[in-house]
Kinemage of the C-alpha trace (Angstrom):
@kinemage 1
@onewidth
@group {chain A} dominant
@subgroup {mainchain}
@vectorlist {calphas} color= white
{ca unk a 1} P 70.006 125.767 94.472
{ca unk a 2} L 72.060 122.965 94.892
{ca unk a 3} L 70.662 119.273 94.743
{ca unk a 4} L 72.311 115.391 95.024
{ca unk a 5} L 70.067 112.925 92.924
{ca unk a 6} L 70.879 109.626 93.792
{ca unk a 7} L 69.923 107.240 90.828
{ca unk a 8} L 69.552 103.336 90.573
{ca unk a 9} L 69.433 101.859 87.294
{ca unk a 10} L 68.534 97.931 87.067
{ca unk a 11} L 68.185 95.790 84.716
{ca unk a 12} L 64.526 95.369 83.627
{ca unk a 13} L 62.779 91.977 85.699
{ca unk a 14} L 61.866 90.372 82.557
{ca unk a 15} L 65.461 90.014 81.408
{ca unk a 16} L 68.025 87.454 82.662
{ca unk a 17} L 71.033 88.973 85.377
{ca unk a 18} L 73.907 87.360 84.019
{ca unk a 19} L 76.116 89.138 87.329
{ca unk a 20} L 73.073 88.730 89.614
{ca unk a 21} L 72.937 84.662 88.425
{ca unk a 22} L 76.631 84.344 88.625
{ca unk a 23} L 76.718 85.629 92.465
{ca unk a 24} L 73.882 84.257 93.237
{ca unk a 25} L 76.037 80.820 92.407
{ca unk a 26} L 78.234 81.948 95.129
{ca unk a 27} L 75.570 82.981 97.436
{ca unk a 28} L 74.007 79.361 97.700
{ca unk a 29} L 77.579 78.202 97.542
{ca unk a 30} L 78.597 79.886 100.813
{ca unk a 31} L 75.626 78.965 102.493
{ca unk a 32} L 73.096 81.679 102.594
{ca unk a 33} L 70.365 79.405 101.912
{ca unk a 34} L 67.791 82.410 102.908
{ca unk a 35} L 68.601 84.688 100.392
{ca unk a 36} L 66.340 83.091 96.631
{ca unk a 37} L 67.301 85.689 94.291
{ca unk a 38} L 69.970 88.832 93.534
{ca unk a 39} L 69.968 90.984 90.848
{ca unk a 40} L 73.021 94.010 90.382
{ca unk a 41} L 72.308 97.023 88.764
{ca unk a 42} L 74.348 100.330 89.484
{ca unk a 43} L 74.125 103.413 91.877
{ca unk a 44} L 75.276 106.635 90.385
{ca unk a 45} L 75.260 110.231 92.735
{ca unk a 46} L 74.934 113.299 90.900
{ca unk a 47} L 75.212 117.116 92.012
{ca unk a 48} L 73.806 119.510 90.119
{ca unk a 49} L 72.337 122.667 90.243
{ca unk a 50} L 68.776 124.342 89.097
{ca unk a 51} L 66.054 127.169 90.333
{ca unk a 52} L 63.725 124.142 92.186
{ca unk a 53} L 63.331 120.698 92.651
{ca unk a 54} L 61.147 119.773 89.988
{ca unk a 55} L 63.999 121.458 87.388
{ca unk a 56} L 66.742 119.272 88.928
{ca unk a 57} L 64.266 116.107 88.757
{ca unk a 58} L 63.116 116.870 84.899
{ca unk a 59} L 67.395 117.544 84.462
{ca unk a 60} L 67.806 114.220 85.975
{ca unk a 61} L 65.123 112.082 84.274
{ca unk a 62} L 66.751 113.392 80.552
{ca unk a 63} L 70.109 112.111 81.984
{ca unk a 64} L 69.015 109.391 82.578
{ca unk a 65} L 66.935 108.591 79.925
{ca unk a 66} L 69.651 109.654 77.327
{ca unk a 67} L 73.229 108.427 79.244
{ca unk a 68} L 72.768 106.751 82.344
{ca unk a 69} L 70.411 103.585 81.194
{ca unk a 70} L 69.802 101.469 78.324
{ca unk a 71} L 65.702 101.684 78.439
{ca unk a 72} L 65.771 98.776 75.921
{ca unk a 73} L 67.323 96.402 79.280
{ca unk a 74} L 67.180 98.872 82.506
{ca unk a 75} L 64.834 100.907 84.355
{ca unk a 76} L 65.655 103.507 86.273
{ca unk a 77} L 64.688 105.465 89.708
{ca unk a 78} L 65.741 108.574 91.547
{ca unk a 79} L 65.580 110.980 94.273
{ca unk a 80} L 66.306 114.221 94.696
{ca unk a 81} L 67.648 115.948 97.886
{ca unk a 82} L 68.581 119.896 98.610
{ca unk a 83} L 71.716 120.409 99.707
């Protein structure tokens, strides 16, 4: 079976968003007074294949765990979708 995993990895909430900070400069700068905080993490798609879904989410959660995030500074969350 075929699946797309769509991942988000973030940095973790105790830890300071240098990116997130630094457009959230801009933000206030342009006038979005409404919007009080931004943080930027990343958004990575990923096909792959195995027998079920809870194979492709175990295949996943080792990728990410070992490639896709720093678990020292990011978390990390995912689905999974047939396809």
């Amino acid at each position: 079976m075929k699946f797309i995993a769509q991942i988000n990895v973030m940095p973790l909430k105790a830890l300071l968003d240098p990116q997130g900070k630094a457009v959230m400069g801009s933000v206030k700068k342009t006038g979005f007074d409404t919007i009080s905080n931004i943080r930027i993490g990343k958004h990575i798609d990923v096909e792959l294949e195995a027998k079920d879904k809870s194979e492709a989410a175990n295949i996943v959660d080792e990728l990410c765990k070992t490639i896709l995030s720093n678990p020292i500074i990011e978390s990390y969350e995912f689905n999974i979708f047939e396809i």
